[in-house]
C-alpha positions as a Python dict, from the first residue, in 0.01 Angstrom:
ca = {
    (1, 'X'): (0, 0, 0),
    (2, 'X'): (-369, -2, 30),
    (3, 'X'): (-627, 35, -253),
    (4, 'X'): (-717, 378, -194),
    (5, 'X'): (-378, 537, -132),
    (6, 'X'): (-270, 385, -475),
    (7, 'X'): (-566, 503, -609),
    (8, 'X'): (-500, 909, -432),
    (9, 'X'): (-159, 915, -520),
    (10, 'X'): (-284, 844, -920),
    (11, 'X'): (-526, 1137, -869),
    (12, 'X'): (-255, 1367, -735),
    (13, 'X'): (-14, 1270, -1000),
    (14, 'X'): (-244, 1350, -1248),
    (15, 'X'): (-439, 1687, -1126),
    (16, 'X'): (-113, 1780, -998),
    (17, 'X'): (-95, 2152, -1127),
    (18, 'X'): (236, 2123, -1312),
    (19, 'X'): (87, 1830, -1496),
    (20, 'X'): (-253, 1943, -1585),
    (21, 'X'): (-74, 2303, -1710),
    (22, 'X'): (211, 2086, -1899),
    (23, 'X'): (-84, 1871, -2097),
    (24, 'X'): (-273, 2169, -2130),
    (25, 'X'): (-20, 2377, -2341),
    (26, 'X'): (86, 2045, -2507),
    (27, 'X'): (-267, 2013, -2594),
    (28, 'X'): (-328, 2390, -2715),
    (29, 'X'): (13, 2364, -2957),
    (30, 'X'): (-130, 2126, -3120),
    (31, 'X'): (-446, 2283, -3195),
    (32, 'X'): (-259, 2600, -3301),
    (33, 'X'): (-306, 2630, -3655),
    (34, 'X'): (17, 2675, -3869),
    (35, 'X'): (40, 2890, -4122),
    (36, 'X'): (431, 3010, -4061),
    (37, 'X'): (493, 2849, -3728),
    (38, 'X'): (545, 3113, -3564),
    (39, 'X'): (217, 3090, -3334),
    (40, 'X'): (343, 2774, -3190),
    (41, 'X'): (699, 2870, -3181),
    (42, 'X'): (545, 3204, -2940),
    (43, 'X'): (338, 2948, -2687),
    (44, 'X'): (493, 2889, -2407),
    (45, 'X'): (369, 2808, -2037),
    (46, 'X'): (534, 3086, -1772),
    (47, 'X'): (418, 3002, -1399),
    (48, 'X'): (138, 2670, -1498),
    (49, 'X'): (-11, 2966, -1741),
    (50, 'X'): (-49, 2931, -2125),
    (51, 'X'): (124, 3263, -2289),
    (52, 'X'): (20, 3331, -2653),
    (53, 'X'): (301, 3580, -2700),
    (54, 'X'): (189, 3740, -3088),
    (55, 'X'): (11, 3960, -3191),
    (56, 'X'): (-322, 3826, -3318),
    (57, 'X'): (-359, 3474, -3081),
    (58, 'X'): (-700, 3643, -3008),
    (59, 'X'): (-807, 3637, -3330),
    (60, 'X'): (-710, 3307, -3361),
    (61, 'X'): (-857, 3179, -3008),
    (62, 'X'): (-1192, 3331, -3107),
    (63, 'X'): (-1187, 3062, -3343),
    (64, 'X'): (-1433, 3112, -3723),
    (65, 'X'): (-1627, 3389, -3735),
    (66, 'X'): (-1788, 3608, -3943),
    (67, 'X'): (-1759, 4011, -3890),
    (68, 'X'): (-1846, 4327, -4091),
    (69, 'X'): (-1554, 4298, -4312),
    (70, 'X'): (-1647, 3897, -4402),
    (71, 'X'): (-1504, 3584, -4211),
    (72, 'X'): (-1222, 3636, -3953),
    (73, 'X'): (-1003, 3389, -3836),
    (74, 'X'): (-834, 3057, -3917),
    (75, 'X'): (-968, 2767, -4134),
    (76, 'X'): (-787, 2533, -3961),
    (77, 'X'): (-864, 2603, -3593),
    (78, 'X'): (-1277, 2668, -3647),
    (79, 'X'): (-1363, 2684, -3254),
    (80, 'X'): (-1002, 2853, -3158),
    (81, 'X'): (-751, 2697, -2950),
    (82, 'X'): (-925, 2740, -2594),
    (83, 'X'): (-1243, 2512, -2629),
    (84, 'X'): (-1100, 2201, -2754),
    (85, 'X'): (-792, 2234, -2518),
    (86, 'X'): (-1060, 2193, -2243),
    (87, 'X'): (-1233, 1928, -2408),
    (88, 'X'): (-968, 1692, -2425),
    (89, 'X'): (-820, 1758, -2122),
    (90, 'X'): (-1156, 1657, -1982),
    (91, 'X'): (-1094, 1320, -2174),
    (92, 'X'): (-762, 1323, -2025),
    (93, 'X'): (-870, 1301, -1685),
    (94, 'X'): (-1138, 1070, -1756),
    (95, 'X'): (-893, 876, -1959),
    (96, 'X'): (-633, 840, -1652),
    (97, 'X'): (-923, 867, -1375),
    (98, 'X'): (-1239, 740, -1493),
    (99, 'X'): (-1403, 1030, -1396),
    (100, 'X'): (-1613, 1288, -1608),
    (101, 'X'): (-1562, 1645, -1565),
    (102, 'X'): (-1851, 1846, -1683),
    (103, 'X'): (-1857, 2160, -1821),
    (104, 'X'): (-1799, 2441, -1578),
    (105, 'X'): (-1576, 2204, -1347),
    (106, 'X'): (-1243, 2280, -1543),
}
C-alpha cells in the first residue's frame, strides 16, 4: 500500500462521522459537571448527535455567568460543556492527523 492511501485511510478512520460524534460525546461527559450524576447519566448520542436529555443542560452549557438574580451556572464547568468539547477535539485531530483546525472549521 502506497504512502498516501495509508495516509487517506487514517484520515477517514478518524473524521469518519461515527468516530468524531463517539469522541465528541465522550469528550462532553467528561466535561459535564457532577453534582448528582444525573447530567451525565441523561447524555447520550442518538443519530452522531449529542442529546442533553434534563432539564437545565442549557444552563449548564452556557457555562459561568452572572444574571440579575447573581451568578448562574456551574463552578465546575466555567465555559459550559460545548466550547471545550470543540477544543479538544481540535487537538484530537491534530493529535491523530497533524493538522490544525481553526476556529470556525469544526
Amino acid at each position: 500500500m502506497s504512502n498516501i492511501t495509508t495516509r487517506l485511510k487514517k484520515v477517514e478512520m478518524v473524521l469518519n462521522d461515527r468516530n468524531i460524534a463517539q469522541h465528541a460525546v465522550t469528550i462532553f461527559k467528561e466535561e459535564t459537571p457532577v453534582d448528582s450524576g444525573n447530567a451525565r447519566r441523561s447524555t447520550t448520542l442518538k443519530s452522531n448527535v449529542i442529546e442533553a436529555d434534563y432539564p437545565y443542560a442549557q444552563v449548564l452549557n452556557q457555562g459561568r455567568r452572572p444574571t440579575a438574580r447573581g451568578m448562574r451556572g456551574s463552578k465546575q464547568a466555567p465555559e459550559g460543556m460545548t466550547k471545550p468539547t470543540i477544543a479538544r477535539l481540535r487537538d484530537y485531530v491534530r493529535d491523530q492527523l497533524g493538522v490544525s483546525l481553526k476556529q470556525g472549521q469544526v
